[in-house]
N, CA, C and O of each residue as an XYZ file, in Angstrom:
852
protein
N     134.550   -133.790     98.896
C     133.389   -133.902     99.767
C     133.844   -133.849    101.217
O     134.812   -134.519    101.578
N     133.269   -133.186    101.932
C     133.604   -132.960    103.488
C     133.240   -134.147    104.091
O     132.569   -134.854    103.339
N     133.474   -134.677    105.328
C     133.178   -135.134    106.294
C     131.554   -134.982    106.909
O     130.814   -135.939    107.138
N     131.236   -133.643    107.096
C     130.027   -133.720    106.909
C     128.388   -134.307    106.400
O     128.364   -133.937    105.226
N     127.576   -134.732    106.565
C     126.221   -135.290    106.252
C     126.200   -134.483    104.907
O     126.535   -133.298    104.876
N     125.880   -135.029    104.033
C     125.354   -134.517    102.417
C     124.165   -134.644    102.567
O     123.582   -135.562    103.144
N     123.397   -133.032    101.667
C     122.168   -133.082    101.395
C     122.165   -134.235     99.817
O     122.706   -133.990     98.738
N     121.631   -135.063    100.078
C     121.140   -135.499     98.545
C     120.158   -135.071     97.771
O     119.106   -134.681     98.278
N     120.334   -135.080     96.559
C     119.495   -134.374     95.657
C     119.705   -135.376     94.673
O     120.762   -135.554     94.069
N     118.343   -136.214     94.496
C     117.990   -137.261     93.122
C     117.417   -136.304     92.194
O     116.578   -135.461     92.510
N     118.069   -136.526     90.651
C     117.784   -135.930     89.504
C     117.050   -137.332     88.852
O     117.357   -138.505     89.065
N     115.961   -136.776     87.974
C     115.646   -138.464     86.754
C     115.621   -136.850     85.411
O     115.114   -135.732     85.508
N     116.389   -137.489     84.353
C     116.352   -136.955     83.420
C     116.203   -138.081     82.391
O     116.518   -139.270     82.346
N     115.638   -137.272     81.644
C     115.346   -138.017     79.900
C     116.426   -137.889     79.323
O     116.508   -136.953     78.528
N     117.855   -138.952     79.559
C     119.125   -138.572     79.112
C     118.985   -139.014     78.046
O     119.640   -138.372     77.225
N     118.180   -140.197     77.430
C     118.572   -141.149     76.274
C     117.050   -141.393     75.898
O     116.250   -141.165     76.806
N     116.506   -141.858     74.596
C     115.243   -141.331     73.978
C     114.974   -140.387     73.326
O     115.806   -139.706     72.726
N     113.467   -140.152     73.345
C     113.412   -139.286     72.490
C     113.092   -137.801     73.097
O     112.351   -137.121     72.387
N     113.388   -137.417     73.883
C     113.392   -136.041     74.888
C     114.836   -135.963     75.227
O     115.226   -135.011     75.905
N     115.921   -137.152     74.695
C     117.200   -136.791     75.163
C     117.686   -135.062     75.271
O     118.385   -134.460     76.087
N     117.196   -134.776     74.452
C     117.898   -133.688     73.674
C     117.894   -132.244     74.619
O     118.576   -131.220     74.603
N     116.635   -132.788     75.526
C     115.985   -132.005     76.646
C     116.768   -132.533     77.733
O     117.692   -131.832     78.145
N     116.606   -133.380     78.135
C     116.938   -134.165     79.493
C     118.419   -134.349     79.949
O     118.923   -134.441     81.068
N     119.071   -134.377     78.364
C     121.057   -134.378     78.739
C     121.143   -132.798     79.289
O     121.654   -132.640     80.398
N     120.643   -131.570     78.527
C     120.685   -130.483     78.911
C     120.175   -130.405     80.617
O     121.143   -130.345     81.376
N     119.095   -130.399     81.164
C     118.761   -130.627     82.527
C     120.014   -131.202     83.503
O     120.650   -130.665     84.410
N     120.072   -132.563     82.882
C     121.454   -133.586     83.852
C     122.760   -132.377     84.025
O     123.352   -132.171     85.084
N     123.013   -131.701     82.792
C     124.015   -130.803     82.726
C     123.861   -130.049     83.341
O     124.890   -129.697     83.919
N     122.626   -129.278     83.687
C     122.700   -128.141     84.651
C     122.327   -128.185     86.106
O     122.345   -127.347     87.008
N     121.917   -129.687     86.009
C     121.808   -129.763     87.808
C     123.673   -130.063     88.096
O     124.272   -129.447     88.978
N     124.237   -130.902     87.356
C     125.687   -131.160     87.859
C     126.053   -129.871     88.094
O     126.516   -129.807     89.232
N     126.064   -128.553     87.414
C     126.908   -127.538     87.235
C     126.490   -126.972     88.585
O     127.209   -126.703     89.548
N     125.021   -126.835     88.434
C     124.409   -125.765     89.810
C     125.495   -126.812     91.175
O     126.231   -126.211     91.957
N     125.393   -128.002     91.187
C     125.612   -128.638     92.385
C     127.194   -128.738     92.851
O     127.716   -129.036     93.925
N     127.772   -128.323     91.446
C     129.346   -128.143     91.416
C     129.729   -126.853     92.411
O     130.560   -126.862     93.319
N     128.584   -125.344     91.824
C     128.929   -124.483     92.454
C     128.352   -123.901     93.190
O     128.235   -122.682     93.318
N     127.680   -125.222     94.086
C     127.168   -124.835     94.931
C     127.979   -125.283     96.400
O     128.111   -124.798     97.524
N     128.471   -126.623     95.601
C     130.132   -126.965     96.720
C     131.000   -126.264     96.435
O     131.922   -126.136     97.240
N     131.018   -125.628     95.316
C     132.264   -124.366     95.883
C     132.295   -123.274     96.571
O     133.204   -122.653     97.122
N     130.980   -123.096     96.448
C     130.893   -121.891     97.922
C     130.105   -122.243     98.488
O     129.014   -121.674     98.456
N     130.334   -123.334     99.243
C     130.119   -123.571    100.455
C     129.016   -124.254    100.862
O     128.347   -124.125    101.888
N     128.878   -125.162     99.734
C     127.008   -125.573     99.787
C     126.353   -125.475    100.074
O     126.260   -124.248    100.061
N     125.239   -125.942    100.590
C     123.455   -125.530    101.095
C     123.729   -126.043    102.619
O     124.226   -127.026    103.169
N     123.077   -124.728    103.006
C     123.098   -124.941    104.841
C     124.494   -125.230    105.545
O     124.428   -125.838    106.613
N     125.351   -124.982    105.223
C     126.941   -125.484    105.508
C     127.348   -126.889    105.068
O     128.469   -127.360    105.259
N     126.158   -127.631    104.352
C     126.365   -128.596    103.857
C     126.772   -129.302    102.681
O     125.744   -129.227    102.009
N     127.760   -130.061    101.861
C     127.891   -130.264    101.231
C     126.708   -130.879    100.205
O     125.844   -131.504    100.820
N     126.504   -130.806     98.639
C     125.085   -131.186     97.816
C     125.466   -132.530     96.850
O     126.092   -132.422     95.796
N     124.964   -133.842     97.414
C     125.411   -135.079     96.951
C     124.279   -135.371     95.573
O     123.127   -135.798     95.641
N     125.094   -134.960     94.308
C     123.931   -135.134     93.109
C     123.936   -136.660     92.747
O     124.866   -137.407     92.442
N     122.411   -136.902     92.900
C     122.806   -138.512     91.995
C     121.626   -138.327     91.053
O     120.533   -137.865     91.380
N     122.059   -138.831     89.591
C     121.372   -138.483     88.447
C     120.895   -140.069     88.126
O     121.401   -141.182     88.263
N     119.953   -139.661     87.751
C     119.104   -141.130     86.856
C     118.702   -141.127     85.674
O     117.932   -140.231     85.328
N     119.155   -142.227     84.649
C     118.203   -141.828     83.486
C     116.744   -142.528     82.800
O     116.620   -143.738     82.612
N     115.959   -141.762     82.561
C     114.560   -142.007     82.708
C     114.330   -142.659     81.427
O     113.425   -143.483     81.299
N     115.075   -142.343     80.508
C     115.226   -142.927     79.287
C     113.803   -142.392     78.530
O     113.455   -142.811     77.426
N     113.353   -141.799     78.997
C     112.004   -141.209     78.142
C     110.805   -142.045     77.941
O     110.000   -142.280     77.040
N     111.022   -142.385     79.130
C     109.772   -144.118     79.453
C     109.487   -143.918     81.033
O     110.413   -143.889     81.844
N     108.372   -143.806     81.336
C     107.738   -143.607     82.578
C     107.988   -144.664     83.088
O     108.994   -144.376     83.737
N     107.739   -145.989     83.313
C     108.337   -147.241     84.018
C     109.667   -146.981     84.084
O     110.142   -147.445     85.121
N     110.475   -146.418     83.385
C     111.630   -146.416     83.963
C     111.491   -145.513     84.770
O     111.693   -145.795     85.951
N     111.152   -144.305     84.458
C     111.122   -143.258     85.645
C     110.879   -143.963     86.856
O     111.666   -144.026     87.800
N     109.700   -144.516     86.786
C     109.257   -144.936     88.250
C     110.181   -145.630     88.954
O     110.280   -145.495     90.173
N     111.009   -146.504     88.197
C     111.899   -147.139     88.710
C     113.221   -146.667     89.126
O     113.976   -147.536     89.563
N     113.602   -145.600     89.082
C     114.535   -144.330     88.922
C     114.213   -143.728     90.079
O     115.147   -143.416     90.818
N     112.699   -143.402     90.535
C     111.876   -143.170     91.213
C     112.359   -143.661     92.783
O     112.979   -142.986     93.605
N     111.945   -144.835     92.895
C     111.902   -145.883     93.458
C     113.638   -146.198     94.044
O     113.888   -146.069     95.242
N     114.367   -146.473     93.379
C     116.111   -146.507     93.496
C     116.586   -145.602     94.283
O     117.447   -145.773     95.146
N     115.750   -144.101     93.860
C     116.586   -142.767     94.283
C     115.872   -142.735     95.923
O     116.329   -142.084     96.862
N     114.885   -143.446     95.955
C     113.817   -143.001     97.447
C     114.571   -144.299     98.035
O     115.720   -143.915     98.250
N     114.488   -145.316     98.305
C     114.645   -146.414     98.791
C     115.806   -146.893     99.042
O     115.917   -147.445    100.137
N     117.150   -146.842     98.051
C     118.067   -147.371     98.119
C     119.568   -146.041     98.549
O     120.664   -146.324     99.033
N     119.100   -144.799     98.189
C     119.970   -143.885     97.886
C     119.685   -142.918     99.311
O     120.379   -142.325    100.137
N     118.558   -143.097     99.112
C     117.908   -142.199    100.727
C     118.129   -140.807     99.588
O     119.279   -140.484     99.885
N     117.790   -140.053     98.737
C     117.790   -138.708     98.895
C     116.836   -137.730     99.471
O     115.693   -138.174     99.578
N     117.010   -136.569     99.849
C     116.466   -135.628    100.164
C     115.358   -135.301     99.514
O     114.320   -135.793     99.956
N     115.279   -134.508     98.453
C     114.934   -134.255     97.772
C     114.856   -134.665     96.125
O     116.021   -134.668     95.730
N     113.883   -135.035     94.941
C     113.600   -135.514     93.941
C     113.589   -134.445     92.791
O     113.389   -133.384     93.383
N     113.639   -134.330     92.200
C     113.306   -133.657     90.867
C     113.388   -133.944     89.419
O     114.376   -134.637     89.177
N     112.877   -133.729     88.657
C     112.310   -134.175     87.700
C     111.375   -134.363     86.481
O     110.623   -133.452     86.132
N     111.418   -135.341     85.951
C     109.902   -135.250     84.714
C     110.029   -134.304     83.705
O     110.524   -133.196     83.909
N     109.602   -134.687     82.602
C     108.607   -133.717     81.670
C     107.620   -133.643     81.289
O     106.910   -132.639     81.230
N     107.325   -135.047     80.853
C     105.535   -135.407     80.882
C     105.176   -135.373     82.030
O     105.763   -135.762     83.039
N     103.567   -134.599     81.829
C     103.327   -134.981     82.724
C     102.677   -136.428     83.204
O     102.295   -136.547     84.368
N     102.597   -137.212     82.529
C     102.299   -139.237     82.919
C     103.948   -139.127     83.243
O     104.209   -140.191     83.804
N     104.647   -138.673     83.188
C     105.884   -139.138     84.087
C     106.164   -138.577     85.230
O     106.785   -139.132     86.137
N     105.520   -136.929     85.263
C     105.115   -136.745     86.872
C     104.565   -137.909     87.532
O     105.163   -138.609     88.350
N     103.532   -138.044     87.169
C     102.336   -139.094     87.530
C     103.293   -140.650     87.868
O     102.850   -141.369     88.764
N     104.668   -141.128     87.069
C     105.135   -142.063     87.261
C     106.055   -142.012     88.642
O     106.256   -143.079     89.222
N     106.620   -140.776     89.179
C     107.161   -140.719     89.521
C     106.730   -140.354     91.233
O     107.282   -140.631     92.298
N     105.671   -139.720     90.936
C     105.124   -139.364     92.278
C     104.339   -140.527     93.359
O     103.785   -140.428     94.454
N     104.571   -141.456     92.577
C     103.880   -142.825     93.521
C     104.842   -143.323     94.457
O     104.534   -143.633     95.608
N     106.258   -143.427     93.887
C     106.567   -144.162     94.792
C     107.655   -143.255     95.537
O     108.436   -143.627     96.413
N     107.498   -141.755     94.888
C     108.580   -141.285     95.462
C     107.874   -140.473     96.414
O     108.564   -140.227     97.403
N     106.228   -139.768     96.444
C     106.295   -139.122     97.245
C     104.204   -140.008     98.135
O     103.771   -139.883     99.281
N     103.674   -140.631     97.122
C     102.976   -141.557     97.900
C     103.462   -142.273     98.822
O     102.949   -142.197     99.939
N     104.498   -143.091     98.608
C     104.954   -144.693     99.028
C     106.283   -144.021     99.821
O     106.590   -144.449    100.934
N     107.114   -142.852     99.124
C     108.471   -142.753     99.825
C     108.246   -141.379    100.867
O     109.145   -141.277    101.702
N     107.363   -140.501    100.920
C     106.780   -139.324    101.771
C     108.237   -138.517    101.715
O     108.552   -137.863    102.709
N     109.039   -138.552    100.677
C     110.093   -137.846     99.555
C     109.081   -136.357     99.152
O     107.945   -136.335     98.679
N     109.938   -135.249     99.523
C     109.691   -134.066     98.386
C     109.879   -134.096     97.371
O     110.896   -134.745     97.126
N     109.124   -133.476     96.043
C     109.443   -134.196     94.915
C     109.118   -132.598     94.353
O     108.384   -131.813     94.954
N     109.701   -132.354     93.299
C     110.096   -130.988     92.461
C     109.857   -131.211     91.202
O     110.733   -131.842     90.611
N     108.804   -130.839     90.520
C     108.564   -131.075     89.359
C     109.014   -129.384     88.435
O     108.600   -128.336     88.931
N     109.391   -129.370     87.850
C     110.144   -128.178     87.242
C     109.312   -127.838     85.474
O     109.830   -127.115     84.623
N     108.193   -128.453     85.333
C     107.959   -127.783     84.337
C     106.409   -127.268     84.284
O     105.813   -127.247     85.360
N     105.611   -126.789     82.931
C     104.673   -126.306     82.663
C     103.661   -127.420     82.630
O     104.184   -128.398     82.095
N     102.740   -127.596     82.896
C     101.667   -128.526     83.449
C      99.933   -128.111     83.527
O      99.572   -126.946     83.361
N      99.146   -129.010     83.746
C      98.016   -128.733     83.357
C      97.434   -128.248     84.665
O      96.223   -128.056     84.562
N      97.854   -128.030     85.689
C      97.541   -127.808     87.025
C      96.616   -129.334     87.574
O      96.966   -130.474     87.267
N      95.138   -128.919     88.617
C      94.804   -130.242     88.969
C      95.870   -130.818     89.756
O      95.812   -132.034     89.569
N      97.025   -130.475     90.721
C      97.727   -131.439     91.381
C      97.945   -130.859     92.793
O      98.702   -129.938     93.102
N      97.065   -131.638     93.651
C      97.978   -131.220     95.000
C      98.435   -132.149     96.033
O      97.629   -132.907     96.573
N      99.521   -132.143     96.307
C      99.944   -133.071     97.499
C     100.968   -131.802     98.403
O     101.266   -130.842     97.694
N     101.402   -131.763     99.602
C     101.766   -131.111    100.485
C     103.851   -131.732    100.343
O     104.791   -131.174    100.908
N     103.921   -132.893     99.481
C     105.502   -132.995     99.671
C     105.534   -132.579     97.743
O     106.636   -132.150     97.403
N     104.941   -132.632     97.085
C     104.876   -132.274     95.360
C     104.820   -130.576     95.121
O     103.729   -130.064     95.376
N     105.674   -129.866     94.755
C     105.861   -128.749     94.099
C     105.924   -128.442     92.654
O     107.014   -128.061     92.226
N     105.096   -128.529     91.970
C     105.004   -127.835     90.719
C     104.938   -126.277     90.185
O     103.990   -125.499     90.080
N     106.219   -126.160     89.917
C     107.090   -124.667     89.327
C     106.493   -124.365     88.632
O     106.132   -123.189     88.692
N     106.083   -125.070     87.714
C     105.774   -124.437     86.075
C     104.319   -123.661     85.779
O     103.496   -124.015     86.623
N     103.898   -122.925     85.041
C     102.415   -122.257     84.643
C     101.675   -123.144     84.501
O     102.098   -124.220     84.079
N     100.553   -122.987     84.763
C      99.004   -124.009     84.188
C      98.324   -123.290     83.291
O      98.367   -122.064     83.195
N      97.615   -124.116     82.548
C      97.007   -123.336     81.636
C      96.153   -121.904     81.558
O      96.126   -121.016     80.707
N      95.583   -122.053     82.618
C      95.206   -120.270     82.811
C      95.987   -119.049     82.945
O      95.550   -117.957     82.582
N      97.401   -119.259     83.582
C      97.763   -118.430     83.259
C      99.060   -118.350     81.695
O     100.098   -117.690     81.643
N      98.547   -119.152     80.764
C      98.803   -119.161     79.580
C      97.780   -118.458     78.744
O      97.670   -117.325     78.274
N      97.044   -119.606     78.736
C      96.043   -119.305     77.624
C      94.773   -118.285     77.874
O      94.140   -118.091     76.837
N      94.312   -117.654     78.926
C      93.656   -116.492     79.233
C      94.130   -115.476     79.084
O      93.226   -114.644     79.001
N      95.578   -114.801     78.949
C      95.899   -113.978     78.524
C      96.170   -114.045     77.017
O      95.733   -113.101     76.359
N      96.843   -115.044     76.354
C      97.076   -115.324     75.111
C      96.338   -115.221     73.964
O      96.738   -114.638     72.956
N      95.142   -115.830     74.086
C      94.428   -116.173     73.106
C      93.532   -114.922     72.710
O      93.306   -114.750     71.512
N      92.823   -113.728     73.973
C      92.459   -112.774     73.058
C      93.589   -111.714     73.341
O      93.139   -110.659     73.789
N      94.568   -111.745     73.225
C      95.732   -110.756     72.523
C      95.971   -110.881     71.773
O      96.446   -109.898     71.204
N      95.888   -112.322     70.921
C      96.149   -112.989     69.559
C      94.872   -112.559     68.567
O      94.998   -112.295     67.371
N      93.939   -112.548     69.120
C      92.731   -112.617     67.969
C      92.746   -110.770     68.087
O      92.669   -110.182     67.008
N      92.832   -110.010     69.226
C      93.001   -108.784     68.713
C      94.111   -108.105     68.083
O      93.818   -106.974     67.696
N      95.487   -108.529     67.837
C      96.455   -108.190     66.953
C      96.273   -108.910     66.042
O      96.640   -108.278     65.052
N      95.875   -110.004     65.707
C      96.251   -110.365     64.391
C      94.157   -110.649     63.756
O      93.800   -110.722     62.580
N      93.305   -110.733     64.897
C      91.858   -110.221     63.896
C      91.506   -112.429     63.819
O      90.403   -112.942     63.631
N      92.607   -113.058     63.997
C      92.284   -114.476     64.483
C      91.085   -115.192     64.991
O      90.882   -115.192     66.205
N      90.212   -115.846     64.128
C      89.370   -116.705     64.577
C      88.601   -117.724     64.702
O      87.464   -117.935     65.126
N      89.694   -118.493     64.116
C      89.651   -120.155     63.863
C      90.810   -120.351     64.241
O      91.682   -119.687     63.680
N      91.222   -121.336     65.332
C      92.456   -122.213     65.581
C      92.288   -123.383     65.448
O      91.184   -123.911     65.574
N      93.296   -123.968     65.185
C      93.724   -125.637     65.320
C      94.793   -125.925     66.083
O      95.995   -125.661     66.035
N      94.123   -126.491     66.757
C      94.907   -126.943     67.830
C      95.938   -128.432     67.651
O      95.634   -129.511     68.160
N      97.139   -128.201     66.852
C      98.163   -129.747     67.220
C      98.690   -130.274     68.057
O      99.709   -129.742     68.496
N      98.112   -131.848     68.776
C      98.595   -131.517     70.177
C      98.833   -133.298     70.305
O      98.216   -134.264     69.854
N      99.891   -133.158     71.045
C     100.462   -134.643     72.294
C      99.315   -135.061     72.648
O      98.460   -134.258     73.023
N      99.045   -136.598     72.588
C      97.925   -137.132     73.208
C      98.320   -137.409     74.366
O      99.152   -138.300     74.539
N      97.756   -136.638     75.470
C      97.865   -136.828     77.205
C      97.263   -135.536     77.566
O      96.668   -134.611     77.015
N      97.834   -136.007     79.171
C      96.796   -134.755     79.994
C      96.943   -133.577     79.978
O      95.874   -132.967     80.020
N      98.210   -132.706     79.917
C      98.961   -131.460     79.576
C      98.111   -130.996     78.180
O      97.193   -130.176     78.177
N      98.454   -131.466     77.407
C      97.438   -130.903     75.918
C      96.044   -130.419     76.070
O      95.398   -129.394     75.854
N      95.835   -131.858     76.633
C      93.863   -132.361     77.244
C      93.531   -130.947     77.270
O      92.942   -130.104     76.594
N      94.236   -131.081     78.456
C      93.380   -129.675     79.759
C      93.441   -128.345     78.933
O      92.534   -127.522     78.805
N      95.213   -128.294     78.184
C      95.929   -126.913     77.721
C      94.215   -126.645     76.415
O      93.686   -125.544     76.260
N      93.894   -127.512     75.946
C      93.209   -127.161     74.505
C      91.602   -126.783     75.119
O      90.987   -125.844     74.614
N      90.942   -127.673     76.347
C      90.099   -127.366     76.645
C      89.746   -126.370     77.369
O      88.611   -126.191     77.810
N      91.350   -125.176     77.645
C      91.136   -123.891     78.279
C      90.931   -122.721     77.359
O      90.386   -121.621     77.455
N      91.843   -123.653     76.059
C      91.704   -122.444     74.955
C      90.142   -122.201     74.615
O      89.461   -121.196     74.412
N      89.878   -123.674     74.650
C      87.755   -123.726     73.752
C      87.324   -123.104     74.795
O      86.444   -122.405     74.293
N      87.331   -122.814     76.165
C      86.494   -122.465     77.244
C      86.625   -120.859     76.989
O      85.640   -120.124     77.050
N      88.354   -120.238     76.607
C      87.966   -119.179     76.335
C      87.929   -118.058     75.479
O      88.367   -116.909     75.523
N      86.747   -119.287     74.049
C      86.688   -118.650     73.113
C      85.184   -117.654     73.655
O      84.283   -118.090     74.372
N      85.286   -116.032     72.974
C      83.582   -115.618     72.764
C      83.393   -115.146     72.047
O      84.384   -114.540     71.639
N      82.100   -114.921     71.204
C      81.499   -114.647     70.321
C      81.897   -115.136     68.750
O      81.739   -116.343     68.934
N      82.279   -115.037     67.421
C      82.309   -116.326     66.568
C      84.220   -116.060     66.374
O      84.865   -115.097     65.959
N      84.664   -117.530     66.943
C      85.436   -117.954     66.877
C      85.327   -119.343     67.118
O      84.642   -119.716     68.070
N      86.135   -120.496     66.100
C      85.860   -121.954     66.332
C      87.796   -122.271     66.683
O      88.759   -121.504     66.710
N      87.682   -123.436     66.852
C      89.049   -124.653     67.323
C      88.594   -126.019     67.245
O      87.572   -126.627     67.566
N      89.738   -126.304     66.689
C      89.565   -128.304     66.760
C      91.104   -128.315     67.022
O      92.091   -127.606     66.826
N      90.744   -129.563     67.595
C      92.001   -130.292     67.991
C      92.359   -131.454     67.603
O      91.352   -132.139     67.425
N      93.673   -132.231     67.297
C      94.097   -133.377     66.646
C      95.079   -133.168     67.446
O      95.784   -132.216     67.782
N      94.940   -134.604     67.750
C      95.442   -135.615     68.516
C      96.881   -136.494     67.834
O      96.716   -137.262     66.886
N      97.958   -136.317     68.311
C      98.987   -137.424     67.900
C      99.852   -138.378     69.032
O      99.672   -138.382     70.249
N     100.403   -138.825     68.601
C     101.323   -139.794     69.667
C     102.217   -138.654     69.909
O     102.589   -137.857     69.048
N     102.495   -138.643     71.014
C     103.851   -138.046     71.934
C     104.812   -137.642     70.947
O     105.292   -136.520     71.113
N     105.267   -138.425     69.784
C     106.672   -137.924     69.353
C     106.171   -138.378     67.610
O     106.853   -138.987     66.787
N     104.819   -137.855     67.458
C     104.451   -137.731     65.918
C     103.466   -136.601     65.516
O     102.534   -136.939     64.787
N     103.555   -135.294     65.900
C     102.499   -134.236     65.394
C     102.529   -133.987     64.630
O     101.468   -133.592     64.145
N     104.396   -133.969     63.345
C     104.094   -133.390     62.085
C     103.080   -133.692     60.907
O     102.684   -132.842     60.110
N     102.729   -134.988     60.913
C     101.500   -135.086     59.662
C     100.293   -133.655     59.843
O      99.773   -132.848     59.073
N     100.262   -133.884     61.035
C      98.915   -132.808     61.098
C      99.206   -131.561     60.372
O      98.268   -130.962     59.846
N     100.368   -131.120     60.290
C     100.329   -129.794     59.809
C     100.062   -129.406     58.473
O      99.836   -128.208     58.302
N     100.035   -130.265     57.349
C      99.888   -130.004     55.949
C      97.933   -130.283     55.903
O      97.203   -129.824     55.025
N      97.645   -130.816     56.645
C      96.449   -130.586     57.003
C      95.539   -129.314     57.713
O      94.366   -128.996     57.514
N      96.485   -128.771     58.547
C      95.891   -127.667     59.179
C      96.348   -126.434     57.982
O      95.784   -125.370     58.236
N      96.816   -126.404     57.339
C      97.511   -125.887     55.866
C      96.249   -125.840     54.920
O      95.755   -124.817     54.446
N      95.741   -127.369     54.700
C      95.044   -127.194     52.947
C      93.277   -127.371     53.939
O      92.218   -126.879     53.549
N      93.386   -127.839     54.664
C      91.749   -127.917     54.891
C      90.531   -127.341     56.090
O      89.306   -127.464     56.083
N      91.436   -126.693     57.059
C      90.942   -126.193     57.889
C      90.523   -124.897     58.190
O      89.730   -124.564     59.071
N      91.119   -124.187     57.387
C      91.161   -122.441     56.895
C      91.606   -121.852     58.566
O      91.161   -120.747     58.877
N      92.407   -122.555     59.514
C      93.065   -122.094     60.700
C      93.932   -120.922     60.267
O      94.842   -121.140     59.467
N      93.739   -119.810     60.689
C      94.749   -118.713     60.767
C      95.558   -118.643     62.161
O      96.114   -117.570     62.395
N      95.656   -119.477     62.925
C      96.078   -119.210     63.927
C      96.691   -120.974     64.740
O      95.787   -121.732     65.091
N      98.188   -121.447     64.956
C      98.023   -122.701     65.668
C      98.723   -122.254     66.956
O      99.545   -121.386     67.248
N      97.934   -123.377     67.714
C      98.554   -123.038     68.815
C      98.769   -124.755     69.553
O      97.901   -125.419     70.119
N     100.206   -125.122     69.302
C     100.487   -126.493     69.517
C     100.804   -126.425     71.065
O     101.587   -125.705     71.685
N      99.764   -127.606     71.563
C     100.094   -128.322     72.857
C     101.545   -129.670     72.999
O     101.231   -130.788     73.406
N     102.629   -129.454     72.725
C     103.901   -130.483     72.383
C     105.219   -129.694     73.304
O     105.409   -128.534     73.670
N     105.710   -130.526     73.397
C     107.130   -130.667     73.777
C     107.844   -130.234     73.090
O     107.995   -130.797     72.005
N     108.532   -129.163     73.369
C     109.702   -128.514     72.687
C     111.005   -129.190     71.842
O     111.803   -128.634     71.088
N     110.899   -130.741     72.304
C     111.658   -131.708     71.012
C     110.754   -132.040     70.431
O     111.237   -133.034     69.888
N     109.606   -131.983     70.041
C     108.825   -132.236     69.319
C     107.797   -131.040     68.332
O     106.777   -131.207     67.664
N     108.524   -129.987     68.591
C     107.962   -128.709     68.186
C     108.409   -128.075     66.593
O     107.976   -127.351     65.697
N     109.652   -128.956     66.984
C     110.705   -128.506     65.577
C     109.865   -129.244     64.260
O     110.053   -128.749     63.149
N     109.079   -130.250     64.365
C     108.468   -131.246     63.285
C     107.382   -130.695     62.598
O     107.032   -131.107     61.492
N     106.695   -129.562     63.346
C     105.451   -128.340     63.150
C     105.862   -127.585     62.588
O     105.482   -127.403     61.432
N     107.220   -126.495     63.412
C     107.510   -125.354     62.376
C     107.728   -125.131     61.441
O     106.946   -124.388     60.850
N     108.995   -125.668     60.697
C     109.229   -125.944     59.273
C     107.844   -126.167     58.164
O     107.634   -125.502     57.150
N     107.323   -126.873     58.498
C     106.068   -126.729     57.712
C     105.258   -125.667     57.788
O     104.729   -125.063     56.855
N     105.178   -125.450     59.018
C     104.023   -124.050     59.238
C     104.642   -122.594     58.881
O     103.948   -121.583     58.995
């Protein structure tokens, strides 16, 4: 590390829990980017001071991760989350209370604006408005079931799909806890006559659907 002022850059990852599997991968690639980004020569002539947090896959901790990285660490810049209630945990005190830029890096239900909060990821329109009738015209699709994470990301994701169904096509949606969707699927199997799913979940939680489906 130079002599120089370090940009800091607070990471909160889901290292441990049940998104570990997601969140160790993330921790891994912010260290790497920040490795070689001091080797040539870091950001702005400045050296890039990573400090990682783990969120443990619990929004109170986030917040508190949150909170540590704004207050005690002084960083620059935040990034973070996967849920989005852990956006939501994280943006209080880091960019309400700490007036911290905060970098949210994934796919989200849109609905968010603040002027220091950047959200990278797609919102549901530009998912599911193109998706859903490319699907029913290649494959003739017109009943879905929707398996989905109970929270706001799903919420919104399922009520864009129903908004853009037309003419006879139906959807229902079922609801599970965060890190339990597989029951639903032997159900969307024997009783729903769904030719088509389209799961609102987390990619560690996606693997519990396929195999069955």
């Amino acid at each position: 590390m130079s002599d120089k002022i370090t940009i800091k850059i607070g990471v909160i990852a889901d290292q441990t829990g049940a998104l570990s599997i997601m969140g160790a991968g993330q921790a891994n690639v912010a260290t790497l980017v920040a490795d070689e980004m001091n080797a040539s020569g870091g950001l702005l002539g400045r050296d890039v001071e990573l400090i990682i947090e783990d969120s443990a896959t619990d929004d109170e901790q986030a917040a508190a991760a949150a909170t540590k990285l704004v207050q005690d660490d002084h960083v620059d810049v935040l990034l973070g989350g996967i849920f989005s209630s852990t956006r939501q945990a994280i943006k209080q005190p880091a960019v309400v209370e700490g007036e911290t830029l905060y970098i949210y890096p994934e796919q989200y239900e849109g609905q968010e604006y603040h002027p220091l909060l950047f959200c990278t990821g797609a919102v549901p329109a530009q998912q599911v408005e193109p998706l859903i009738p490319w699907v029913m015209q290649q494959t003739g699709a017109r009943t879905f079931y929707l398996p989905s994470a109970d929270y706001i990301w799903p919420h919104v994701m399922n009520r864009k799909v129903q908004s853009t169904r037309s003419g006879r096509r139906s959807s229902r949606s079922a609801w599970a806890a965060r890190t339990g969707a597989g029951p639903h699927v032997q159900h969307i199997l024997d009783k729903t006559g769904a030719r088509t799913r389209t799961a609102a979940t987390v990619w560690a939680f996606e693997r519990h659907l396929v195999p069955s489906a």
